[in-house]
N, C-alpha and C positions, 0 to 999 in steps of 0.2 A: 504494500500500500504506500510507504515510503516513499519509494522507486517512482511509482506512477504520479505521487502529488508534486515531487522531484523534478521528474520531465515536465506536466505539465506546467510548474513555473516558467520552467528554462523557456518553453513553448512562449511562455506569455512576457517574457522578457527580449526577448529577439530584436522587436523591433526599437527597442532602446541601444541593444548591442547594435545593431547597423554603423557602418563607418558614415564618416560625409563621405560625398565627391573628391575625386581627387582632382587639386584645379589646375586647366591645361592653359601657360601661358599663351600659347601662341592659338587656340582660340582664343581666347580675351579679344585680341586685336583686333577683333570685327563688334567688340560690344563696348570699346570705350570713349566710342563718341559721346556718351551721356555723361560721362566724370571729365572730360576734357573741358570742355566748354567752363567752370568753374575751378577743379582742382589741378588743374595744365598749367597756370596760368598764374609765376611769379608774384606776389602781393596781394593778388587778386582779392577784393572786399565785395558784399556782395550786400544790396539793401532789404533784401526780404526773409523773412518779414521783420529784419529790423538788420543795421550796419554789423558786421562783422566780418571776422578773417577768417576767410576757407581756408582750411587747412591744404597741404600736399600730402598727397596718398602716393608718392613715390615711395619706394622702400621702407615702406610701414608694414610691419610684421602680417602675415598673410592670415594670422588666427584672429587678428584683433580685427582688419577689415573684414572675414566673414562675422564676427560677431556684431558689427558697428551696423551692416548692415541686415541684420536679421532682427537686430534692437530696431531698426528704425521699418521695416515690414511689419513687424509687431506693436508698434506703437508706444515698446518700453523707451525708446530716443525719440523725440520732436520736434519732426523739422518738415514741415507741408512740403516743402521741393523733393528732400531726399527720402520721405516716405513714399513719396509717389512714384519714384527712380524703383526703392529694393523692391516695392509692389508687385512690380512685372519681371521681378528677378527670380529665376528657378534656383537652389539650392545650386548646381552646376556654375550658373551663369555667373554666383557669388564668387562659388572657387577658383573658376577661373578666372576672375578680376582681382581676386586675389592670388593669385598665382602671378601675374603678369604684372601688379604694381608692386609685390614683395620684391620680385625681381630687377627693379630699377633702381638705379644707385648704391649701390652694392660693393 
């Protein structure tokens, strides 16, 4: 009886154990037109919905921009532009934007 309540945890646990994506820089290259336009772009200050500095997502750790933007898909970060950006972003489309701006400046 053990045995079987055993496995069926293990069963019910699976989809927690799942890996992410593993992210491919070189697709990225065809999805970062949407981070360009703002984080490309030296000094670059932005007025919506209020003044501040965009940061640069060159060579910023590949774990923290998948997290940064699944906070902001989730609504745990708030920010009307960039929630609307990770909204249309699949798990995949994350890792490989994070694969390919880990990989700059390095």
């Amino acid at each position: 009886m053990k045995s079987i309540l055993g496995f069926m945890a293990l069963l019910l646990a699976l989809p927690a154990l799942a890996q992410a994506p593993v992210g491919n820089a070189q697709a990225a290259k065809a999805k970062t037109s949407m981070c360009e336009g703002c984080h490309g772009i030296p000094d670059y200050k932005t007025a919506y919905p209020h003044v501040y500095h965009v940061p640069m997502i060159e060579g910023q750790q590949a774990v923290y921009i998948v997290n940064a933007l699944q906070a902001y898909k989730s609504g745990a970060r708030s920010h009307p532009s960039m929630r609307a950006i990770a909204e249309g972003l699949s798990d995949q489309d994350m890792a490989d934007l994070a694969a390919y701006y880990s990989s700059l400046h390095q």
